[in-house]
C-alpha positions as CSV (number, residue, x, y, z in Angstrom):
1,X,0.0,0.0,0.0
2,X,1.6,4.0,-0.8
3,X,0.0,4.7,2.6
4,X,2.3,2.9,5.8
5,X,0.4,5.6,8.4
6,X,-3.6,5.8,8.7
7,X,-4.2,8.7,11.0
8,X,-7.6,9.8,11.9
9,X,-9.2,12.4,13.9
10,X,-11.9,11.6,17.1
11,X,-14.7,14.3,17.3
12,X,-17.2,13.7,14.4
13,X,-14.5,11.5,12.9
14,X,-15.1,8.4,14.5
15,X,-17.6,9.0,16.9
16,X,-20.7,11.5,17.0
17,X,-19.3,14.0,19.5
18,X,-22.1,16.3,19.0
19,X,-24.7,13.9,20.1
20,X,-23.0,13.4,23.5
21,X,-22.4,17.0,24.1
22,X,-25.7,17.8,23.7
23,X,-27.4,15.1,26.3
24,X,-24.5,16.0,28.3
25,X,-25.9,19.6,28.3
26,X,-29.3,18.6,29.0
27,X,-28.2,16.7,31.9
28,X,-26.4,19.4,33.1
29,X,-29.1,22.0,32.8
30,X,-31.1,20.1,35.0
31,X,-28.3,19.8,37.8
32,X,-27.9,23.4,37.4
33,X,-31.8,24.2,37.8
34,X,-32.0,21.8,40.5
35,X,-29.3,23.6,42.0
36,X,-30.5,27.2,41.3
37,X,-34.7,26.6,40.3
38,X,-34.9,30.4,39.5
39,X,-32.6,29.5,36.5
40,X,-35.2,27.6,35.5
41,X,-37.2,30.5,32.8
42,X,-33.7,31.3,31.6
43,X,-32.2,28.2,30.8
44,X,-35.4,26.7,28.8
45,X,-33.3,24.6,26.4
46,X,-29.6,24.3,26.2
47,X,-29.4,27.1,23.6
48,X,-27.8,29.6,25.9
49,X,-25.1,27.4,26.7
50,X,-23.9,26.2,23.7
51,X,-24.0,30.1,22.6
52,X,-21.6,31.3,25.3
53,X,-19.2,28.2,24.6
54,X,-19.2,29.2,20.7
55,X,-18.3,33.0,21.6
56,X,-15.6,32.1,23.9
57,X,-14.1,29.4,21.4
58,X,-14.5,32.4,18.8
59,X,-12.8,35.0,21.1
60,X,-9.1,36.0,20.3
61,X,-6.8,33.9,22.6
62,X,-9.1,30.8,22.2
63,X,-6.8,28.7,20.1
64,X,-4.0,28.2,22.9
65,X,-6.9,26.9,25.2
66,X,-7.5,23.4,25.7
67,X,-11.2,22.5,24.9
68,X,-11.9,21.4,28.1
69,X,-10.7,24.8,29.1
70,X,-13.0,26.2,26.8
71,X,-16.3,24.3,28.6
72,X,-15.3,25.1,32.0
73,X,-14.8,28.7,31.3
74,X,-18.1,28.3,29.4
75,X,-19.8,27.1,32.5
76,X,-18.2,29.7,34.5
77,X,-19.6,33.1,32.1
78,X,-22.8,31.2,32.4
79,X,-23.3,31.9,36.3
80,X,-21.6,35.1,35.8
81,X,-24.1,36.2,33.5
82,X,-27.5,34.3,34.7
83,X,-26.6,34.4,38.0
84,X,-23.5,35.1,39.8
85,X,-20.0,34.1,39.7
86,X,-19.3,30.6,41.3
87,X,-15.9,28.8,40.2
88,X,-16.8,26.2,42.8
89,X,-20.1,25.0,40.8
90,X,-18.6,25.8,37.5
91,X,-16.1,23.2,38.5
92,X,-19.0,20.4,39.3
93,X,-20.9,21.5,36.4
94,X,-18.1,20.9,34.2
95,X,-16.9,17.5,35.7
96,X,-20.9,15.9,35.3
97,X,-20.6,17.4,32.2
98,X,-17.9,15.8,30.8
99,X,-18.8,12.3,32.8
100,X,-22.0,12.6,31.0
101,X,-20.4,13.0,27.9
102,X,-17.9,10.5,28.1
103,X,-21.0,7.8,28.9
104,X,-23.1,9.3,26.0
105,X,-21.1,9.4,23.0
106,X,-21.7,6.9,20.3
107,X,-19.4,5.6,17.7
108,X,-20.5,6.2,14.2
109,X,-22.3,3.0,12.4
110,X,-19.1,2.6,10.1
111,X,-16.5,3.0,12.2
112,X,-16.1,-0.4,14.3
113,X,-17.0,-2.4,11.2
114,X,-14.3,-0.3,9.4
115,X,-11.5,-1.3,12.1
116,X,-12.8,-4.9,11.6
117,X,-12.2,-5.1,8.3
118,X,-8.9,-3.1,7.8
119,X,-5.9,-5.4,5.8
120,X,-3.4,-5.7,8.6
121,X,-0.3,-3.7,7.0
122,X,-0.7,0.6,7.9
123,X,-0.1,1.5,11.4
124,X,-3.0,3.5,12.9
125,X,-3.2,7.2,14.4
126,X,-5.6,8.6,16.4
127,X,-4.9,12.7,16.6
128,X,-7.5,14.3,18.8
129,X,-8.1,18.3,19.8
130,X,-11.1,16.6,22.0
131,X,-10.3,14.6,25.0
132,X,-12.8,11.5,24.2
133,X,-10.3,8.7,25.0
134,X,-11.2,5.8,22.0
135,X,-11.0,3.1,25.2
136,X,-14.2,4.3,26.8
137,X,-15.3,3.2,23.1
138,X,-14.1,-0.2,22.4
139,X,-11.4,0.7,20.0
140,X,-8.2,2.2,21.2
141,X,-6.8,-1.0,20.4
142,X,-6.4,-0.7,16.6
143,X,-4.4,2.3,17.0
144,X,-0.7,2.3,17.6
145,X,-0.1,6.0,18.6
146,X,-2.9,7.8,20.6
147,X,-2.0,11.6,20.7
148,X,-4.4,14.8,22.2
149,X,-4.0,18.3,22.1
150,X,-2.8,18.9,25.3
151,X,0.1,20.4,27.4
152,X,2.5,18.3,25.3
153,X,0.8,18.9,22.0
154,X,-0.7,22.0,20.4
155,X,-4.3,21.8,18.6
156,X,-4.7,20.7,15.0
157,X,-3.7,22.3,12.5
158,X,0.0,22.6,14.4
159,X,2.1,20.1,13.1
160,X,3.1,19.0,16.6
161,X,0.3,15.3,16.7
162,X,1.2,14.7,12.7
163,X,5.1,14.8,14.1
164,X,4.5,13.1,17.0
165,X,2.7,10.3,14.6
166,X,5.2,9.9,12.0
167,X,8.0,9.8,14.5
168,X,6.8,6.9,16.2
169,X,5.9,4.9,13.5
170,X,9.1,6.0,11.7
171,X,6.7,7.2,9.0
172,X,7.0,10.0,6.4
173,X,4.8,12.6,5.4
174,X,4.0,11.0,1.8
175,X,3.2,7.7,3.8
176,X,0.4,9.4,5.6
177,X,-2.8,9.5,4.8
178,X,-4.9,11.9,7.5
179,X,-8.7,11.2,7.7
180,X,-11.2,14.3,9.7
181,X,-14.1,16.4,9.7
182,X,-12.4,19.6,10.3
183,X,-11.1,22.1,7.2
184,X,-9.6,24.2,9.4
185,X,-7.5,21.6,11.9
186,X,-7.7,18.3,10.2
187,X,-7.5,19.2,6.3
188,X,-5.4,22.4,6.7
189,X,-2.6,20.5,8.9
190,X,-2.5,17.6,7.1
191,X,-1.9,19.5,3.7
192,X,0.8,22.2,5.5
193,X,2.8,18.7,6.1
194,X,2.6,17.2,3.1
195,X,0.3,14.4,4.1
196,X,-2.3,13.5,1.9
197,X,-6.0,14.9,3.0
198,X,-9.1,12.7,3.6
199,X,-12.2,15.2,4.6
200,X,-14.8,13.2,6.2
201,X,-18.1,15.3,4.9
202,X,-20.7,13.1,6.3
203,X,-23.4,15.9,6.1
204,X,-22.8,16.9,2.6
205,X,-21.7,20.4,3.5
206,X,-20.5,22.6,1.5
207,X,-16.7,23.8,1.3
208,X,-16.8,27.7,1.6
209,X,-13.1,27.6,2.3
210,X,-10.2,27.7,0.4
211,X,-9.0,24.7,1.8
212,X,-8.8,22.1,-0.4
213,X,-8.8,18.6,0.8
214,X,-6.5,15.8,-1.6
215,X,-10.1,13.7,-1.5
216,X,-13.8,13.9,-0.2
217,X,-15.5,11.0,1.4
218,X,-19.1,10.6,3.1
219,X,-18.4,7.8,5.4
220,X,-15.9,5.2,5.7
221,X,-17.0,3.1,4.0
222,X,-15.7,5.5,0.9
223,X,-12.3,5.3,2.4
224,X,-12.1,1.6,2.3
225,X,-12.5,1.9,-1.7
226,X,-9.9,4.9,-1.5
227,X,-7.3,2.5,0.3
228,X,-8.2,-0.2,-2.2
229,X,-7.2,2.1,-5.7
230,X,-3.6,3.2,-3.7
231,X,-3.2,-0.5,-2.8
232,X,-3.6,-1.5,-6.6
233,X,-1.4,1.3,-8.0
């Protein structure tokens, strides 16, 4: 096969992040108004919440910040501005949040089934700016190098999880094929290192960017046909 180094995001990659963040939020909200009942006309869905996350992952400054940062500050502008500042119950907020999360998120319908049926030969990456561990799903063991966006390792697009990848599978850029959702992170960093760019467009959106991914798949299913042409070549 051209390809020695399969590398793959998490988040809406490999597992429907969105669906666990927002039962995760509705979970929460109800903590929160059982906590604070007055809360209760303000916080009528999770709309409010997932609008002061957005602005402070928008805000200058907000790409050197974990995402996990990200929520708990979220959590904490929330009081601030619904009700009053509390770090303490920011803090509990956030950690039911994300152990809500973490026991809500679903794998995709193609993903395990993809894993299964992968010819033994590439080594595996997972490169995640989320901090969904692939265990708590059943599949962290198909993947030889498991890297987050962390202390250590600076968000996608930064080159520093596609280094960390290649180096420990003694990989080179032109072996590695990088497979996300993300333009911005995924795409973008995987073209700025000369890997070749899988978007993952499973809603059919449309590319408004001028980001150009190397090839455009709907599920994995796609990529399994994509493998299959490079291992004929």
């Amino acid at each position: 096969m051209r390809y020695r180094l399969l590398s793959f995001d998490g988040d809406m990659t490999l597992w429907d992040f969105d669906t666990g963040m927002r039962t995760a939020l509705e979970r929460v909200r109800g903590l929160l108004i059982d906590r604070r009942p007055h809360l209760a006309a303000t916080l009528v869905n999770i709309a409010p919440m997932m609008a002061i996350r957005d602005r402070i992952l928008a805000a200058e400054g907000a790409s050197g910040l974990s995402f996990a940062e990200i929520r708990r500050r979220a959590f904490q502008a929330l009081l601030a501005e619904h009700d009053r500042r509390d770090d303490r119950l920011a803090d509990q907020l956030y950690t039911a949040y994300l152990q809500y999360r973490l026991g809500s998120t679903p794998l995709y319908a193609d993903t395990a089934p993809f894993f299964a049926g992968l010819d033994p030969g590439p080594r595996l990456a997972l490169l995640s700016n989320g901090n969904t561990h692939p265990q708590r799903l059943g599949i962290a063991d198909y993947f030889d190098v498991i890297a987050f966006a962390d202390d250590t390792h600076r968000p996608k697009p930064a080159a520093d999880m596609f280094s960390y990848a290649l180096t420990h599978t003694g990989c080179g850029p032109t072996e590695m094929i990088h497979i996300g959702d993300g333009l911005d992170t995924d795409i973008a960093g995987a073209n700025a290192i000369g890997a070749t760019s899988v978007w993952l467009n499973r809603e059919g959106t449309e590319n408004d960017t001028a980001i150009v991914p190397d090839y455009t798949i709907t599920s994995l299913a796609e990529l399994n046909a994509l493998l299959y042409r490079h291992r004929r070549v």
